[in-house]
PyMOL commands that place a pseudoatom at each C-alpha (Angstrom):
pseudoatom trace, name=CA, resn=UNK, resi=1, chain=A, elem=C, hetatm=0, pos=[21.200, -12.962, -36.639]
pseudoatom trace, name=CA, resn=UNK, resi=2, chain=A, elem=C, hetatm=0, pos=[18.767, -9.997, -36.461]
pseudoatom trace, name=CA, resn=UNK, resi=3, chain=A, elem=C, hetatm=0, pos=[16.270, -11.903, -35.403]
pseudoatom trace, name=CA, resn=UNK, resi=4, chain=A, elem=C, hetatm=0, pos=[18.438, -13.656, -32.403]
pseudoatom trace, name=CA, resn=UNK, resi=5, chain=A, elem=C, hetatm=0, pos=[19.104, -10.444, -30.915]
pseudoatom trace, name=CA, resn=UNK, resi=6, chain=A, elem=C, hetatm=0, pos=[15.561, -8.937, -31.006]
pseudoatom trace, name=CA, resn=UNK, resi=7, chain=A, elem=C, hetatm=0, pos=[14.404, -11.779, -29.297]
pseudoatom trace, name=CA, resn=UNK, resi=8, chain=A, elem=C, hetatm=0, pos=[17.403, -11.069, -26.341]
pseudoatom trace, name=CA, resn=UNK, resi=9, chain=A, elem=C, hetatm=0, pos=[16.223, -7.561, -25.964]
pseudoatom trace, name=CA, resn=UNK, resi=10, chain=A, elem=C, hetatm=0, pos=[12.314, -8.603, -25.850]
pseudoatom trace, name=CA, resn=UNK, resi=11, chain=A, elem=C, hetatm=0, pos=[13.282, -11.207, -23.768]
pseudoatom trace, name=CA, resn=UNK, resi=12, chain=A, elem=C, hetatm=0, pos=[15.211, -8.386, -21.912]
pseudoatom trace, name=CA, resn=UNK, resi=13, chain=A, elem=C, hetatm=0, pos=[12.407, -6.026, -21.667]
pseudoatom trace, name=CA, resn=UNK, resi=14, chain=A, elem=C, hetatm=0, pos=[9.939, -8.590, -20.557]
pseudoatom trace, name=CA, resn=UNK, resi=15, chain=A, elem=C, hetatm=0, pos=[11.870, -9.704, -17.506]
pseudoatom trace, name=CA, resn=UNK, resi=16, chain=A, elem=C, hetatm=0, pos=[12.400, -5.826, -16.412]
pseudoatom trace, name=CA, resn=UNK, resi=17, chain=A, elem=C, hetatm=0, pos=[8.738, -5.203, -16.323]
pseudoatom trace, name=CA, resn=UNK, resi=18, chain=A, elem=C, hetatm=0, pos=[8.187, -8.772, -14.777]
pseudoatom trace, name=CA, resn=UNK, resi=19, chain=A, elem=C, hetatm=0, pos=[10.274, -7.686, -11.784]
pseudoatom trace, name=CA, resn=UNK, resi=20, chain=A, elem=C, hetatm=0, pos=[8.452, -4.061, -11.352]
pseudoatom trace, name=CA, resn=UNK, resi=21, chain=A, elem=C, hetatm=0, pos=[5.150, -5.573, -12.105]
pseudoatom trace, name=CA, resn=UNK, resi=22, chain=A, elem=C, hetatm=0, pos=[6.123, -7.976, -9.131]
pseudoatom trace, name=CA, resn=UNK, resi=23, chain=A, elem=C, hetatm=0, pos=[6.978, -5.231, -7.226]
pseudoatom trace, name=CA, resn=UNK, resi=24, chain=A, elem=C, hetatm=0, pos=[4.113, -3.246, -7.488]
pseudoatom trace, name=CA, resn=UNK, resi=25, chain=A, elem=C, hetatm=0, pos=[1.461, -6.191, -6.737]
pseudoatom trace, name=CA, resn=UNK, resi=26, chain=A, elem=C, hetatm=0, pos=[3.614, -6.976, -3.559]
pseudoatom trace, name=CA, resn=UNK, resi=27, chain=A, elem=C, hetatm=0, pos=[3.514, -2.995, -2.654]
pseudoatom trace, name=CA, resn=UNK, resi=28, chain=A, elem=C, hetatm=0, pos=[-0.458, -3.466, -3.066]
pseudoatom trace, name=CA, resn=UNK, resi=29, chain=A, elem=C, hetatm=0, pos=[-0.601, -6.773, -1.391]
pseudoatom trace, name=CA, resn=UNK, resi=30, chain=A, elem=C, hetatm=0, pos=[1.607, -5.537, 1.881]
pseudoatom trace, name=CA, resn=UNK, resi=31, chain=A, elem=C, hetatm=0, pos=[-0.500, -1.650, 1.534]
pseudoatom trace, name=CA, resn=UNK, resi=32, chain=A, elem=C, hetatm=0, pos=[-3.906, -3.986, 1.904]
pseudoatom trace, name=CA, resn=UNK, resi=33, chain=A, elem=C, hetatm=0, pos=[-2.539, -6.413, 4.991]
pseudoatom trace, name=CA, resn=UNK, resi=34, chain=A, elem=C, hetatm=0, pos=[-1.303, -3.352, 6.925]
pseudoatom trace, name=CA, resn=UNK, resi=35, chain=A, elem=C, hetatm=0, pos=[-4.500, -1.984, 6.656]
pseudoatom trace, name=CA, resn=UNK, resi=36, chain=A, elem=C, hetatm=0, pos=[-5.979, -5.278, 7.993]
pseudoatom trace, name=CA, resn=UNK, resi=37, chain=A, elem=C, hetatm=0, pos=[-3.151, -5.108, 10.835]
pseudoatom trace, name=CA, resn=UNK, resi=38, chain=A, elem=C, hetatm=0, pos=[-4.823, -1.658, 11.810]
pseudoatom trace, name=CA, resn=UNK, resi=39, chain=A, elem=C, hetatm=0, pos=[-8.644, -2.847, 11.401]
pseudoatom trace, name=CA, resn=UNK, resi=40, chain=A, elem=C, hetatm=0, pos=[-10.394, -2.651, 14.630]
pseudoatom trace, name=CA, resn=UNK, resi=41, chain=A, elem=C, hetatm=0, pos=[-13.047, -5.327, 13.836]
pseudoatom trace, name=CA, resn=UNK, resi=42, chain=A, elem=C, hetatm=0, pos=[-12.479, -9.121, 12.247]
pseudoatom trace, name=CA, resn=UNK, resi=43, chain=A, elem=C, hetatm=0, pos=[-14.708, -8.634, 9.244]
pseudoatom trace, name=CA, resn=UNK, resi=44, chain=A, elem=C, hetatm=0, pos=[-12.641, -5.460, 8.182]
pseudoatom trace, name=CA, resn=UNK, resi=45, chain=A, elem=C, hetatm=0, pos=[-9.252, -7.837, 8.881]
pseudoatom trace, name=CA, resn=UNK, resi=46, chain=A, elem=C, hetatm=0, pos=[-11.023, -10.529, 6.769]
pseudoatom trace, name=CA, resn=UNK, resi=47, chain=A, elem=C, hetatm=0, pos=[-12.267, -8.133, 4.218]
pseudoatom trace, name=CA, resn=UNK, resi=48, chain=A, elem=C, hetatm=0, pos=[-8.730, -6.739, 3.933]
pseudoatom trace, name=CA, resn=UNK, resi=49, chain=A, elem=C, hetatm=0, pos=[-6.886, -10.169, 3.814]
pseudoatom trace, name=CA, resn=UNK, resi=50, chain=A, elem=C, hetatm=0, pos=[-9.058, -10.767, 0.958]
pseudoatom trace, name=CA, resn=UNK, resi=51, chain=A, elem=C, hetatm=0, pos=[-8.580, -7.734, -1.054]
pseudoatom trace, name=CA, resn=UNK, resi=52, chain=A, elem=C, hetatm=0, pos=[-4.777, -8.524, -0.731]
pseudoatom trace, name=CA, resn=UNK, resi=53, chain=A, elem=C, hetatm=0, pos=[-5.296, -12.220, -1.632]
pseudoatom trace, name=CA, resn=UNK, resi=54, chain=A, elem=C, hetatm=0, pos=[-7.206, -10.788, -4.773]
pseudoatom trace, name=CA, resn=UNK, resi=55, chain=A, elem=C, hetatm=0, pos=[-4.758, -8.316, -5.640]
pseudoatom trace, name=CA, resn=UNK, resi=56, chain=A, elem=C, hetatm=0, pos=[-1.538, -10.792, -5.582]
pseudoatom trace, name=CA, resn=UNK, resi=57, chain=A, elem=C, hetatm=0, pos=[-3.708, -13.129, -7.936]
pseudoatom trace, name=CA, resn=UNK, resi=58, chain=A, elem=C, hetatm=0, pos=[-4.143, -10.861, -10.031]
pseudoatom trace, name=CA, resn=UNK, resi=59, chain=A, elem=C, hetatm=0, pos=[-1.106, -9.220, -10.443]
pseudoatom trace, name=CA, resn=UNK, resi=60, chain=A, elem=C, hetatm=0, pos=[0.245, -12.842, -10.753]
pseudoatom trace, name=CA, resn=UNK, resi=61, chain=A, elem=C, hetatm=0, pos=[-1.707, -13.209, -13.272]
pseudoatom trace, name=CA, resn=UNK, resi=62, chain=A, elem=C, hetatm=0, pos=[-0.833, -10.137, -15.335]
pseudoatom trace, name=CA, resn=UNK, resi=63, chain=A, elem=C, hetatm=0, pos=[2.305, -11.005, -15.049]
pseudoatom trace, name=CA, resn=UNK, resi=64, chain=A, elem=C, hetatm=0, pos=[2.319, -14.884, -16.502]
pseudoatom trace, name=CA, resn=UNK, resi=65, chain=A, elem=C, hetatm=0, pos=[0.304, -12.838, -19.418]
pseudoatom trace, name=CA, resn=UNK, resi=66, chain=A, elem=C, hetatm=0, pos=[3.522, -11.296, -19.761]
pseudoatom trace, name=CA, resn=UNK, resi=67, chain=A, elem=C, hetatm=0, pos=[5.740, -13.942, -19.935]
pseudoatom trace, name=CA, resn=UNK, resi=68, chain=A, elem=C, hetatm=0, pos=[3.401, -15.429, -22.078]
pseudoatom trace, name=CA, resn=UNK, resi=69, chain=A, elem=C, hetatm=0, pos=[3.385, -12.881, -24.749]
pseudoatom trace, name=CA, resn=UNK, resi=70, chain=A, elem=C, hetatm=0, pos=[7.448, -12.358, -24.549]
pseudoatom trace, name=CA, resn=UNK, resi=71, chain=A, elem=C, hetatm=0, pos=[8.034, -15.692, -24.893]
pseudoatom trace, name=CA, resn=UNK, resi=72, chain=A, elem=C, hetatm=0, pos=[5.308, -16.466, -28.188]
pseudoatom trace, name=CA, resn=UNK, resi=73, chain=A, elem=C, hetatm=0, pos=[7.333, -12.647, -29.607]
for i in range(1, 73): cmd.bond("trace and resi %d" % i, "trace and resi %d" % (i + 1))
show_as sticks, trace
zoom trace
């Protein structure tokens, strides 16, 4: 019974940071493509785009590592 409801609460826990770690890559992501809104020249834009493409896959991918390790808890 123990057992059930520690793995509610990690379960829990895990989603909570899923959602801010979401958050926070999208906050990076939409920081980076307002900066290449405001770049004067296309290889800044381009350079930008790609630092937010990076940053999203990334943070995606932290957070499947997370649901990975909540779900194998």
């Amino acid at each position: 019974m123990a057992g059930t409801d520690l793995d509610a609460i990690i379960r829990q826990l895990a989603k909570q940071q899923h959602k801010s770690l979401t958050a926070a890559v999208k906050a990076g992501r939409d920081r980076y493509l307002a900066l290449a809104g405001k770049a004067k020249d296309t290889a800044a834009k381009q350079r930008y785009r790609q630092m937010a493409k990076h940053a999203m896959e990334e943070g995606t991918a932290a957070a499947r590592r997370l649901q990975m390790s909540a779900d194998n808890a």
